[in-house]
N, C-alpha and C positions, 0 to 999 in steps of 0.2 A: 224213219226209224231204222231202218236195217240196211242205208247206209251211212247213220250213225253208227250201229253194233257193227259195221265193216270196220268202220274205221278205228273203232275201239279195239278191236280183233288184229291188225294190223300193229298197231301200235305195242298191244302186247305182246307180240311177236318179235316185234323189234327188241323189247327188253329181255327177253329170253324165255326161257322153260318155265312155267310153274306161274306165271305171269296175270296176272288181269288188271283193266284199265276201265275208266266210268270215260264216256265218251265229254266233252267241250269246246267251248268254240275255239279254246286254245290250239287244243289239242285236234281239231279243224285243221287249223293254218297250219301243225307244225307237220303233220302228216300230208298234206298237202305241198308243203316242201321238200320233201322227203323223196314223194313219190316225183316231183317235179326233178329232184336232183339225181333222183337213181337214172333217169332214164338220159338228163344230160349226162353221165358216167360214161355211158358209153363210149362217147368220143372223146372223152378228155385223155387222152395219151394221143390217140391221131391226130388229135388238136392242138398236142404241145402245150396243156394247160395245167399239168403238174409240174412241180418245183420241190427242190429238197435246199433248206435251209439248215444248215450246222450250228451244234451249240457245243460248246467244249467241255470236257472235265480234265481239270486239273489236279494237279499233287496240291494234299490240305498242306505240307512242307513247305516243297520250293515253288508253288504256286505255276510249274511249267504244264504244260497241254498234253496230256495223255490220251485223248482218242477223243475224237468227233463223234457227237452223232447226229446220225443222218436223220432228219423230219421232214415227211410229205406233206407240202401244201397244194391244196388245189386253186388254183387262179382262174376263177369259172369269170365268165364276159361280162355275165346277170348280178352277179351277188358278189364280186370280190376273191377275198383270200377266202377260202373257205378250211377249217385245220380241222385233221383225221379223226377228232372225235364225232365229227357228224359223218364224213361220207365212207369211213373205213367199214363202219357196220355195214352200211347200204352197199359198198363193192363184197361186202360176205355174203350177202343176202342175194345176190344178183349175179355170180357166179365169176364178179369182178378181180375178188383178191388175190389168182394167181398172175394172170397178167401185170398188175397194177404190182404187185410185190416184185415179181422180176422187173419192173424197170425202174421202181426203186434201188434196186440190189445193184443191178449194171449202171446205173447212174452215179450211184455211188461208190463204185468201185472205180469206174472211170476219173470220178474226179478225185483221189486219191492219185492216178497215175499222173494226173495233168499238174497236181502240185506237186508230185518228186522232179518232177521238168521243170517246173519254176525254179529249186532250187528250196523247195521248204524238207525238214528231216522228215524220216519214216514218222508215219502219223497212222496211228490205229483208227478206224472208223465203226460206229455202229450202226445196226440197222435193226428195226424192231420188225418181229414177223408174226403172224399170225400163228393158230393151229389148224387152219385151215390147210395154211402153205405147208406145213410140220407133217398134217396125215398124207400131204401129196403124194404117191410112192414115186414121183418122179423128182422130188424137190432136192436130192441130194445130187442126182445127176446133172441137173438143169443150174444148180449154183456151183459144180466144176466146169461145165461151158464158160458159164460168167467169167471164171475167174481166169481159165485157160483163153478163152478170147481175148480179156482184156489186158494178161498180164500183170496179175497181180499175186504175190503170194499169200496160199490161206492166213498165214497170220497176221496179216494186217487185219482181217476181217471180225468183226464179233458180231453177234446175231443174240437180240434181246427178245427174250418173253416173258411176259407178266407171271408174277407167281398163283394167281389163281388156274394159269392156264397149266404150267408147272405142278402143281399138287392136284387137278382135277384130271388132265388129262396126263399124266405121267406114265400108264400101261399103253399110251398109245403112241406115243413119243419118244421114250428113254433110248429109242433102237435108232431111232433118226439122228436123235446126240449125240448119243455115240461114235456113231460114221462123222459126225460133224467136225469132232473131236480131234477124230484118228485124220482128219485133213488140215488137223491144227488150228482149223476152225475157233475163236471163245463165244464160249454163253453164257451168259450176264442173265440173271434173274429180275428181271425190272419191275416197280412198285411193291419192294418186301416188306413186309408187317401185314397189310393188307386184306389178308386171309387168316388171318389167325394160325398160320401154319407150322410147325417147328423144325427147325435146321435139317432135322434128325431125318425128315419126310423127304427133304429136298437134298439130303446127304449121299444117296445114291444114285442121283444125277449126274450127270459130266459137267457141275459147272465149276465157271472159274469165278463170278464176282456177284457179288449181289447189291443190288441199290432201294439204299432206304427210301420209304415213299415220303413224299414232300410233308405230307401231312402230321409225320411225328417230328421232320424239323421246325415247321411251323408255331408245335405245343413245348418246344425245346424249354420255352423259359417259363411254363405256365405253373410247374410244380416240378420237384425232386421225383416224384415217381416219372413223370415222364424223360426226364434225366435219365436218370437211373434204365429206364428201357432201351433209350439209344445205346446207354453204354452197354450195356445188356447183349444187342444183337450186333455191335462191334464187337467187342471180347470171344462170344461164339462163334461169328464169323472168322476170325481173322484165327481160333484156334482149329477151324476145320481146314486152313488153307484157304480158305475166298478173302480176295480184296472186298474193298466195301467203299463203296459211294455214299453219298449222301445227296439226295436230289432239290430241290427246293429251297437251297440256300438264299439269303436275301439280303440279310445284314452280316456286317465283320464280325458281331458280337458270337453270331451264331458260327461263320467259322473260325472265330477263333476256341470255342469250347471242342467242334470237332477235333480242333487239332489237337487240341491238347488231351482229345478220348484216343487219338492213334487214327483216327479214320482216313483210309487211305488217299480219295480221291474225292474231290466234292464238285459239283454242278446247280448251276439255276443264277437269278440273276441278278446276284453282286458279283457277278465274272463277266457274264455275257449272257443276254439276249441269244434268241437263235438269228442265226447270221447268216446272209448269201454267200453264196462262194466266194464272193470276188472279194469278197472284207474280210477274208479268212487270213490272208497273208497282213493284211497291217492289225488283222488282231495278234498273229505271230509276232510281228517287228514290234508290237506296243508290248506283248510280255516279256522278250529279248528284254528292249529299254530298260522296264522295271527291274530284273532282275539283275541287271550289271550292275 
């Protein structure tokens, strides 16, 4: 019984603040993995067993490639591809996420330098970071290294965080954006509607773009009010100055109503899948094609 109630206690934890959970045999195993994959973590960078896969966003217009973004996957020996909605919390909770975000960031910055060598144009990349990495008081210093090491100018770079982390933790962060800014740095608001939060909250921010959550492209054709709210936080957006994405596109149908709302930039996968590096350049030579 009590370590059942461990594991129940554990579990709630994982999900956050304010949390309780009834213990199961489910919730046995899943915890059980959990605890089994935090402690593989460890070596999964000295092991060379993360990966970052790109997935593009383009202009809803000319359909050309506006910035990559960068996605961690873990490629563990036991279980596969494993993707950052399981092991990102467990590198929070295990004191993993600054490590594990810097070799994100360098990784992708480098490979940004290794395609202007190939011969592909300047290409924007992003990179999602935690609050973890944001309250660092070392993290602005430690991603001019990055960037001074690898040769890369800040503006290629963008750095996304979720809008819940945005409108909850914004007294502890706005000061870190700022500097992020002032190094030309962009930051992209990622999964917006989400929170329920309004323009207005996230207006004294330093950002530049914000991406709609997949979830209201999804309900795009379910009714006129959901309509109506995309356009809603396109028209807001785009009259505070923020570009705007659209994340979880899937059919033409769907972009073709963005385009026709103005939405800047759209992503998910009636464009592309996220993709290795190395298919990055014939997914360039395949939108070249199209576009001629």
């Amino acid at each position: 019984m009590i370590r059942n109630a461990d594991i129940a206690m554990y579990e709630a934890k994982f999900k956050g603040k304010g949390q309780y959970c009834l213990c199961s045999e489910d919730m046995k195993e899943e915890v059980m993995l959990k605890h089994e994959l935090s402690n593989k973590l460890h070596r999964a960078i000295e092991n060379n067993e993360l990966v970052l896969h790109y997935q593009p966003m383009v202009s809803a217009k000319t359909g050309e490639i506006m910035c990559l973004e960068a996605l961690v996957r873990w490629n563990q020996p036991d279980y596969g591809l494993i993707h950052p909605e399981m092991f990102i919390p467990l590198a929070e909770q295990n004191g993993l996420i600054g490590p594990i975000g810097e070799w994100v960031l360098k990784t992708a910055c480098n490979q940004i330098i290794a395609w202007l060598d190939m011969g592909l144009p300047p290409i924007h990349i992003s990179v999602n970071v935690s609050v973890l990495q944001l309250r660092n008081s070392k993290f602005v210093t430690t991603l001019k290294r990055i960037l001074n090491e690898v040769g890369l100018k800040a503006e290629y770079l963008e750095l996304e965080i979720t809008e819940s982390a945005a409108v909850k933790e914004s007294d502890n962060i706005s000061n870190v954006l700022k500097k992020l800014r002032e190094l030309g740095i962009q930051i992209s608001i990622d999964d917006f509607g989400t929170e329920y939060s309004s323009l207005s909250r996230l207006n004294h921010l330093p950002v530049n773009r914000i991406k709609i959550d997949r979830s209201f492209i999804n309900n795009l054709f379910r009714s006129e009010k959901d309509q109506t709210l995309v356009k809603g936080m396109i028209h807001l957006s785009q009259t505070l100055g923020l570009r705007v994405v659209a994340e979880g596109v899937e059919h033409e149908a769907q972009l073709e109503f963005l385009r026709k709302l103005g939405c800047d930039e759209i992503q998910g996968y009636y464009i592309s899948r996220p993709i290795h590096a190395d298919d990055v350049i014939k997914l360039f030579n395949y939108v070249d094609s199209s576009n001629d």
